[in-house]
C-alpha positions, 0 to 999 in steps of 0.5 A: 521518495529515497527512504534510507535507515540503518540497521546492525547484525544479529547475532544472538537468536530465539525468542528470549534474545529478541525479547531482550532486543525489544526491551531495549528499544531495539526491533528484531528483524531479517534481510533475505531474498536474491540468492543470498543467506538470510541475515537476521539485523536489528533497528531501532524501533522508534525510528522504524515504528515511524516509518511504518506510518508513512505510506510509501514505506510499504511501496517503495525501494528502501536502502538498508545500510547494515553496518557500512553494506548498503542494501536495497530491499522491499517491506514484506512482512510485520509483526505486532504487539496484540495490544501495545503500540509496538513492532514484534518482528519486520522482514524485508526481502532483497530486490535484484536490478533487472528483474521483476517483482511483485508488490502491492500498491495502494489506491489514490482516489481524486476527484470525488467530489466533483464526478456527475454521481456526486456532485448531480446526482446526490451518490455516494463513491465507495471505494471498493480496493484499497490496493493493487498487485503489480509487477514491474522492474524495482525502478519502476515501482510506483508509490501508489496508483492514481485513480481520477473518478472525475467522470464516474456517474451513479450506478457506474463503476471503475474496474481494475483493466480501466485503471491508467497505470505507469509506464512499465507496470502492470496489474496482476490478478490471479482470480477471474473477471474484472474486479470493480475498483471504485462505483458510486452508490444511489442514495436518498439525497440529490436533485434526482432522487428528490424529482423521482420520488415526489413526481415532479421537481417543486416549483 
């Protein structure tokens, strides 16, 4: 998904300026990364506050156009009101064709309700991460991974080294082990459940 929005220089800084930005629906923010000087911009606030709600926001290659320079950039930071439904401050950094990054992508689940733990066994899927760090080059960043539990039983789990990632992306993990990313949990429900508590299945 192409995500493109426009953004001005900012001159004026500090927190009483920002504060005179936002009063006037505008969002304080700034571009920096790839060898270049930070440059603080502001948005228009309705219009990013939108944006921020769709996914792929968060996992895709955006198009800055600061006044006529069309910048391509990641989403790294926001900041929000404690209470209003209001962006204080966002940041993006500056991403280089040809060089690698690290991103975080969000997790697509399908097939819940039709894997044997599920459907046979009465289990319920939890959902243990809801995302993954990955590395790969900014034309092969994905907007979210898909994860197909169509073959998950009870008590069985999927971990991080089974999931089928996209042609030059790789997961990056910094802790140790494998960490589970979905497993479907024994309830009291299901046609199982109900022969092993009663001793037999009624007739």
């Amino acid at each position: 998904m192409q995500i493109s929005f426009k953004a001005e220089k900012r001159e004026a800084q500090g927190s009483g300026a920002s504060r005179r930005l936002r009063r006037a629906g505008k969002l304080p923010g700034i571009i920096y990364g790839a060898g270049q000087n930070a440059t603080p911009i502001s948005l228009d606030h309705n219009e990013l506050y939108h944006l921020l709600h769709k996914e792929a926001f968060h996992a895709s290659v955006l198009n800055i156009d600061v006044e006529g320079e069309v910048q391509e950039v990641v989403l790294r930071d926001t900041q929000w009101h404690a209470y209003r439904a209001q962006v204080q401050h966002i940041d993006f950094q500056r991403i280089v064709r040809g060089q690698k990054m690290h991103m975080k992508v969000p997790l697509h689940f399908v097939n819940d309700e039709i894997c044997p733990g599920v459907k046979l066994e009465g289990g319920m899927v939890s959902h243990v991460l809801a995302e993954v760090d990955v590395e790969c080059l900014p034309k092969d960043l994905p907007e979210f991974i898909q994860v197909d539990l169509k073959d998950l039983a009870t008590g069985n789990s999927i971990h991080l080294s089974e999931l089928v990632l996209p042609a030059g992306v790789a997961v990056v993990h910094h802790g140790e082990g494998d960490p589970v990313v979905a497993t479907v949990l024994k309830t009291g429900g299901g046609e199982a459940a109900a022969t092993d508590e009663g001793g037999e299945a009624a007739a």
